[in-house]
Every structure is written in C-alpha cells, then in structure tokens.
N, C-alpha and C positions, 0 to 999 in steps of 0.2 A: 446532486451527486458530487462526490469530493475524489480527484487525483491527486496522488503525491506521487512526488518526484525525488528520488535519493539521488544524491552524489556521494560515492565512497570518498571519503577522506586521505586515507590509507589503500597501500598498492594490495590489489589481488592475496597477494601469499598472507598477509594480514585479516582480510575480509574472511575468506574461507574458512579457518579454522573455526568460527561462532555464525555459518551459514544454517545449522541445522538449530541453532538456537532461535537464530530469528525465523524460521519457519515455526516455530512450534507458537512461538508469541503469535506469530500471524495468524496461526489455528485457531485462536479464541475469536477472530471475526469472522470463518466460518462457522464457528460454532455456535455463534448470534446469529448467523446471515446474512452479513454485514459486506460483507468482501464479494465484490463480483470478479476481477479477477487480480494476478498479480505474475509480476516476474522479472528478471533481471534486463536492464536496457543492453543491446546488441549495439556498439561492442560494450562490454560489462563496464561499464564508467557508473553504473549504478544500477536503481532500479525503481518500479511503478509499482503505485498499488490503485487502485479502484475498488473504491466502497458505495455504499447507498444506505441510510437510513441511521447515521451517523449527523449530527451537526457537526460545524468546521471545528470547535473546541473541542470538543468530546472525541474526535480524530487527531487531534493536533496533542490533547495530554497523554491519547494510546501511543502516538509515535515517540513523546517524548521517553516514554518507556523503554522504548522497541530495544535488544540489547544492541542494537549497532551502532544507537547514541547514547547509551550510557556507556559504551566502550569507546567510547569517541571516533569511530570508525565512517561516521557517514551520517547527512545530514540531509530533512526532508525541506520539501518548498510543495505549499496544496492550493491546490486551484480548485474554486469550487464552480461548477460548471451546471447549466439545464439541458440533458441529453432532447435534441428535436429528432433524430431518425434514432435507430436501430435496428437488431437483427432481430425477428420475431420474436425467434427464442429466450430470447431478452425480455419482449415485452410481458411474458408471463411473471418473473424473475422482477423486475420492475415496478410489474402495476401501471399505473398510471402517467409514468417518468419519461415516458417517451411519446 
C-alpha cells in the first residue's frame, strides 16, 4: 500500500483556483480502484492520498502528472507501507493487505 504526502508550494489563494482540477485527475484512480481514500491535511499545508494496487513508480509517474505539480503548486513524498490491522470494512476493499 503506497501514501503520499503533498506539501503546497504556494499559499491557499493560489492552490484553490485548480482544486477541482486535481480532483478530477484523482478520479481516474477511482475509476481503477486504486485510491482508498484521500483529502486535504488539517490545517491545509497539504494533502494525503492512499492507494492500493498501484506499485511505487506507476504512483509516483500518476502524481507526476497530477495538475498541482505541473503547475508547480505542490509536491508529493510516498511511503510505501504493509497495512498489519484495519477496519473490517477495509478488509473486503483490500483483500488480503491486512
């Protein structure tokens, strides 16, 4: 299982205007089934994604994509992790990964 970690680059008033852009890119990894889940870190200094069934490169050339690094707006850092617990509901979702 693979976490990324955004740091915006650029302040808030800059991020928002291409927030709906980058959700729609991020649509194409549920639209694989890719993306368990995702959203902005509290306070908004950035943001997380979790996926599954993705290898680290094949995650790492989607984010290159992502429009908030071709706008230079924010950059990711992925940690690729072995989920030991979770919440049930997961484990269907998973398979085997927990």
């Amino acid at each position: 299982m693979l976490l990324a970690i955004s740091t915006y680059l650029k302040p808030l008033h800059d991020i928002d205007p291409h927030r709906k852009k980058h959700l729609a890119y991020l649509q194409s990894l549920v639209d694989q089934g890719a993306l368990v889940c995702s959203g902005r870190q509290t306070p908004a200094l950035g943001g997380v994604i979790i996926v599954h069934s993705l290898s680290k490169e094949e995650f790492a050339q989607f984010l290159e994509k992502d429009p908030f690094v071709t706008l230079g707006l924010a950059r990711y850092d992925i940690v690729e992790f072995t989920p030991t617990l979770c919440h049930p509901k997961l484990e269907a979702l998973l398979k085997s990964a927990c």
